[in-house]
N, C-alpha and C positions, 0 to 999 in steps of 0.2 A: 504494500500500500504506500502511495505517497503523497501528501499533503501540503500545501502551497495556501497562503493569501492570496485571495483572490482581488483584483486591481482596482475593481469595483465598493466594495465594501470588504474592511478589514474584518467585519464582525462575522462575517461569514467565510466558509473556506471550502473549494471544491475538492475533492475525494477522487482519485485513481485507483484504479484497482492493477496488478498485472498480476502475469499468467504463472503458473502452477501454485494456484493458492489453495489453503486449505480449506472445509466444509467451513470452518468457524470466518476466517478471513472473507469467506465467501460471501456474507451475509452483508458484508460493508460494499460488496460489489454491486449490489444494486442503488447503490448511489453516483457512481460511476456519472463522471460531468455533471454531476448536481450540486446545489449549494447545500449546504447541510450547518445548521448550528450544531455545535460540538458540546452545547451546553443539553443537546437533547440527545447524545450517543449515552447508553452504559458504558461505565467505566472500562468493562472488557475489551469493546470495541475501539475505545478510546487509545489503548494501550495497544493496539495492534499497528495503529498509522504510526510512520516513517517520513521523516521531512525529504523534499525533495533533492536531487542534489544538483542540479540543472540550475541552479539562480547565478550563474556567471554575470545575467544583465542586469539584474534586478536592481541594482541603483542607476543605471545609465539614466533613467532621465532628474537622476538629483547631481546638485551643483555641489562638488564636494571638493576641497582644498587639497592642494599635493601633499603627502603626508611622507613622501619618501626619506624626508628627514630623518624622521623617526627612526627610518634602519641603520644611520650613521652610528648611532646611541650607542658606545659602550661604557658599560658600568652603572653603578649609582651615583647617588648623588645626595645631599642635603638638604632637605626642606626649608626656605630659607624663611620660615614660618614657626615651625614648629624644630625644627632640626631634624629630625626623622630621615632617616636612609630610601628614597623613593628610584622609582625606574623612569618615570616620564610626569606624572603627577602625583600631588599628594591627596591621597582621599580623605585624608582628617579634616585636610584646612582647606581639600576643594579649591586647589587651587595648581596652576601647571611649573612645572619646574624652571625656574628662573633661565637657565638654559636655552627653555624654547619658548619663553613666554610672549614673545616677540612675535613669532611665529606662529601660533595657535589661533586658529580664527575665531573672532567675537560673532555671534548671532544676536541681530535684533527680533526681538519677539511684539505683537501687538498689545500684551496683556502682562500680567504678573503671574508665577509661575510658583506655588510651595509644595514641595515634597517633603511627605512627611515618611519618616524614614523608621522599624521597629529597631527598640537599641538591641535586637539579639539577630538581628540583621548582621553579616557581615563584613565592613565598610572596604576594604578591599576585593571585593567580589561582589559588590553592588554598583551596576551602569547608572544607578542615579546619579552619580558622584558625579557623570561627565556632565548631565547637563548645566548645573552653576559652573562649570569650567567655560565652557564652552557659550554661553549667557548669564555673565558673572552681573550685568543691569538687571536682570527680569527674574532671575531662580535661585530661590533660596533653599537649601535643603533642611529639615529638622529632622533631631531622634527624637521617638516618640518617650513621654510625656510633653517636653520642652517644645509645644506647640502657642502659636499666637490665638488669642480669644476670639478671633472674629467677629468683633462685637460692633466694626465701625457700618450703621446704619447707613453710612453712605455709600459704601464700595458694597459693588455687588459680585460674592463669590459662589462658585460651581465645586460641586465635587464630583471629579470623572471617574467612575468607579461603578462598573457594571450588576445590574441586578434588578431586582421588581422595582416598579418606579421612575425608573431610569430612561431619559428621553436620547436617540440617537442626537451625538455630538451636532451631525450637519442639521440636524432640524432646530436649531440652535442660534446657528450660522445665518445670517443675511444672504436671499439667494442674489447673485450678483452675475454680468455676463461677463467681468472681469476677472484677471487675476488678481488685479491690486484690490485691498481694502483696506478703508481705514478704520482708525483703532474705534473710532467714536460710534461706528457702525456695529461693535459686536457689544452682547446683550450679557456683555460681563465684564467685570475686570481683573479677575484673580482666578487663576484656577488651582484648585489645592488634588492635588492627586497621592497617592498611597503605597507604598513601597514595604512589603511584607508578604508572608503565608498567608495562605490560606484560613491555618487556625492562628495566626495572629491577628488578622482583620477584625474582627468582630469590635474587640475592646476596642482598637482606635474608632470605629464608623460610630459605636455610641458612646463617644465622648462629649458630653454637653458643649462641647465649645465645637466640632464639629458637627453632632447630630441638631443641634439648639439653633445655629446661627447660619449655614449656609443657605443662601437661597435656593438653588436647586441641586439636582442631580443628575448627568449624562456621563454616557455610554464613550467608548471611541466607536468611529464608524465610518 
């Protein structure tokens, strides 16, 4: 079996079957070229799908910065933050090695960006860490308790974090026949997103200062 997002909607994903599969495998085979939420497979079948390995293209149509630098890199280095022994960035201080600081592109975003992060997460093996590197204006990341109260009646925050309730991101979105929009356009201005397990979630989603204060809740899509 092999499993791909599909270009269309992330929240959904088509399903390939190939040949000599067995009785059990088989059963996922009549989905073959279909969309299928994966939130509606049994776990069994869940466990059976293979990501694809074919994605050679898959970022060709994203604008992404030469990074060939990066292979010159030998050794570590010192956080010139925290001090800490790091390879390319420090994921304590979320921030990139003085070395290539120069070098590492800034992303402007439309909106404010909080990741909130479980403290039993762990911070070298967590890709939250790139995005306040990589949008050090827009994303802040927190360990979980050490979250902001959300309590300013005037900014209006989204929690994207899938489930009952939950409005697909684009229905969200201003439909537009452009690519450009601006910021003034979208019907938020913070979005607080969730970085943990499965059985860590729960205690963060009902935390009075998240469950109490954000205005809505969407999906990605």
């Amino acid at each position: 079996m092999y499993l791909y997002l599909d270009k269309v909607s992330k929240q959904f994903l088509s399903v390939y079957s190939t040949s000599g599969n067995s009785d059990r495998s088989a059963k996922i085979s009549t989905t073959t070229m279909a969309h299928v939420d994966l939130r509606q497979l049994p776990r069994e079948q869940i466990k059976l799908l293979k990501p694809r390995r074919d994605l050679a293209s898959v970022f060709d149509e994203f604008r992404i910065d030469d990074a060939r630098f990066l292979e010159e890199c030998e050794g570590r280095s010192r956080c010139c933050q925290c001090g800490q022994s790091r390879k390319y960035f420090c994921y304590t201080c979320c921030l990139p090695l003085e070395r290539f600081r120069d070098r590492v592109p800034k992303v402007q975003l439309p909106f404010a960006v909080d990741i909130v992060k479980d403290a039993r997460e762990i911070a070298g093996k967590s890709t939250a860490v790139h995005a306040p590197i990589l949008a050090p204006g827009h994303v802040k990341l927190y360990t979980y308790p050490d979250i902001p109260e959300y309590s300013d009646a005037s900014e209006r925050v989204v929690l994207i974090f899938p489930g009952r309730g939950s409005l697909p991101l684009s229905a969200l979105l201003p439909k537009t026949s452009t690519s450009s929009r601006s910021d003034s356009s979208l019907p938020f201005d913070r979005a607080v997103l969730v970085d943990c397990t499965w059985n860590q979630v729960k205690t963060i989603l009902r935390d009075p200062r998240i469950a109490g204060n954000v205005n809505g809740r969407a999906e990605a899509s």
